[in-house]
N, C-alpha and C positions, 0 to 999 in steps of 0.2 A: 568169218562172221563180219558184217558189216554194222560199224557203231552208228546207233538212231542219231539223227538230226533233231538239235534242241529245237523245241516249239515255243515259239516270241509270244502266243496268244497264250498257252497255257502261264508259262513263267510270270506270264502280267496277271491272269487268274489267278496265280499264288501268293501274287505280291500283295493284291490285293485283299484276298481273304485274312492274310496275316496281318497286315494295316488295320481292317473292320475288327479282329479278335485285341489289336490293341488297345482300337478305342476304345471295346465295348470293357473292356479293365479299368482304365482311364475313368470311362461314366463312373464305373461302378466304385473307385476311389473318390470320387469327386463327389458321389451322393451320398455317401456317407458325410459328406463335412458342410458345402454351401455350393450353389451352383459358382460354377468356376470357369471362365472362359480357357477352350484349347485349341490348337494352332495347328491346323494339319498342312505339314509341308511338304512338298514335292518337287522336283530335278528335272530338268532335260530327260533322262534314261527313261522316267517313270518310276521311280524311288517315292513311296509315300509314307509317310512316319507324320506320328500324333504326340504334343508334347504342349506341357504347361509352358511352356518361354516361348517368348516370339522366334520366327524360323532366321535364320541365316539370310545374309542380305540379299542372296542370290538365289535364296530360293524361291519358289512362289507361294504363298501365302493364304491360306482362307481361315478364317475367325469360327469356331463353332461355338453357341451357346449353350453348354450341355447343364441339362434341370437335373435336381437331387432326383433319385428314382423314388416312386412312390411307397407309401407306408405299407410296412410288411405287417397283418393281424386281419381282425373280425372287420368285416367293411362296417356292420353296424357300431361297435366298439369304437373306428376310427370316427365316423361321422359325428357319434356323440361326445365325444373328446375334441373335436374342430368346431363342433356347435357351443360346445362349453368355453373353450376360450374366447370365441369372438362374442359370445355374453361376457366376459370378463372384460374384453378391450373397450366392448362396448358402455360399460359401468364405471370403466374407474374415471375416478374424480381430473377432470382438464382445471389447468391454471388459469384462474379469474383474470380478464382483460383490463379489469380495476386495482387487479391485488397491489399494492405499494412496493416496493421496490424497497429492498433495504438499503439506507444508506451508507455513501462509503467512508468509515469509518477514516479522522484524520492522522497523519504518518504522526506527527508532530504536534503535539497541544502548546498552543499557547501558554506560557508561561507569565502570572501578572507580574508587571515591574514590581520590585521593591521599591517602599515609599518611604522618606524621612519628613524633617518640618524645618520651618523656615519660620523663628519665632524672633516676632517684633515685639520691643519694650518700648514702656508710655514714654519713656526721655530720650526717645530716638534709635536705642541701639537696638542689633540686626545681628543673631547670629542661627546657626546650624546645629539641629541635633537630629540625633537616629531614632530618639523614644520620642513621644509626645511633648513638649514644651512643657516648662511648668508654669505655676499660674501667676509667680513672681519670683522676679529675684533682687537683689539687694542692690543698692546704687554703687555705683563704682566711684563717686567722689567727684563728678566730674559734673559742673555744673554748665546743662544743656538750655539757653533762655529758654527755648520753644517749649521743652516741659516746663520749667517755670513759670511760664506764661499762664500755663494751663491749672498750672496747681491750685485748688481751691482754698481761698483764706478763711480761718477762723476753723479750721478745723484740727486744731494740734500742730506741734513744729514739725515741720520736713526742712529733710537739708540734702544733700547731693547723696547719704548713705542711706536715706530713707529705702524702704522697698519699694519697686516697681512693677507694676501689674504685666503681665505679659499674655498677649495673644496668639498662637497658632497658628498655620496654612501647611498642608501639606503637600509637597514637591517629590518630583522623584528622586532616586537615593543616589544614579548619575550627577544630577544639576545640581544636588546639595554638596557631593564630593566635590565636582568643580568650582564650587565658590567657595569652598573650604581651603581648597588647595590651590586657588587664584593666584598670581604674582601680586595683585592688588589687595590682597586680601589685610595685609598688615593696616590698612587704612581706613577700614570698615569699624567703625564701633559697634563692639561687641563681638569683634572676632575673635577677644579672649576666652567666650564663652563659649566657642566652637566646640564639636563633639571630635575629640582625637583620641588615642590610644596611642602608647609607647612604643620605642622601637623593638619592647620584646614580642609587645602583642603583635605588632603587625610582623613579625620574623614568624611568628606561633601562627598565622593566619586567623588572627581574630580582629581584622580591622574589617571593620565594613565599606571601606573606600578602599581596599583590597583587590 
């Protein structure tokens, strides 16, 4: 018996039909989910294979676009189910070209300074507290001409221990510590009136120049 000689035309009809039955697998994975691009590649021999990833560097290349297949049901049923949605797309509400933008809320809020005072007495003295100033306080013995100057006669005796009226300004609670705590500070009248705390408080963290 003599063995058939292989046929080149048929073997390439087979390749191919087996190639077209993978595609047609392929669509049909592919329409079930989203249209998906696939890559049918082919060799020197005639080797032709279908495959989601791009082919081999050497092989040659073509892109096929393959669409979901179409809806399986009542062509009427389908129509009115695609007519019903694109009323739907077509209804819903679009974002105003005017709508306000919300704003961006900040990382970090400002924090106001703490504030203290910086209370001036009628006979010159100048000292620092964290509460509000009082409205007087007593003389310190020390006779200042300039209030004297000023001190109205006939009105009852004053003398250097009389009380003195005192006015207010408020500073922030930084520049009041710093002229509290000044090297200079010993030479300011009325810097015995300054606002300090002991060294237990400020060990306890209760000094406000802390």
């Amino acid at each position: 018996m003599h063995a058939r000689a292989p046929n080149p035309e048929r073997n390439t009809t087979l390749r191919r039909f087996m190639a077209a039955a993978c595609l047609l697998a392929v669509c049909a994975v592919a329409g079930t989910l989203h249209a998906a691009p696939i890559f049918e590649c082919s060799d020197g021999p005639g080797h032709i294979a279908f495959q989601d990833t791009p082919c081999a560097v050497r092989a040659n290349q073509r892109k096929l676009d393959v669409q979901p297949l179409p809806t399986v049901g009542d062509p009427a049923e389908v129509a009115r189910h695609v007519r019903a949605q694109t009323a739907r797309d077509r209804h819903a509400p679009r974002p105003s070209r005017h709508a306000r933008r919300p704003r961006a809320t900040r990382r970090h809020a400002r924090t106001p300074a703490k504030m203290s005072w910086e209370c001036h007495a009628a006979d010159g003295e100048v000292f620092y507290r964290h509460a509000r100033c009082p409205s007087s306080v007593p003389g310190d013995g020390v006779v200042r001409s300039r209030y004297a100057e000023r001190m109205p006669s006939g009105r009852g005796h004053h003398n250097a221990w009389s009380r003195v009226r005192v006015h207010g300004t408020k500073i922030t609670r930084s520049e009041a510590c710093r002229r509290i705590h000044s090297a200079s500070a010993s030479g300011r009248d009325g810097h015995l009136r300054d606002a300090t705390v002991s060294t237990y408080d400020h060990l306890m963290g209760r000094d406000p120049c802390g």
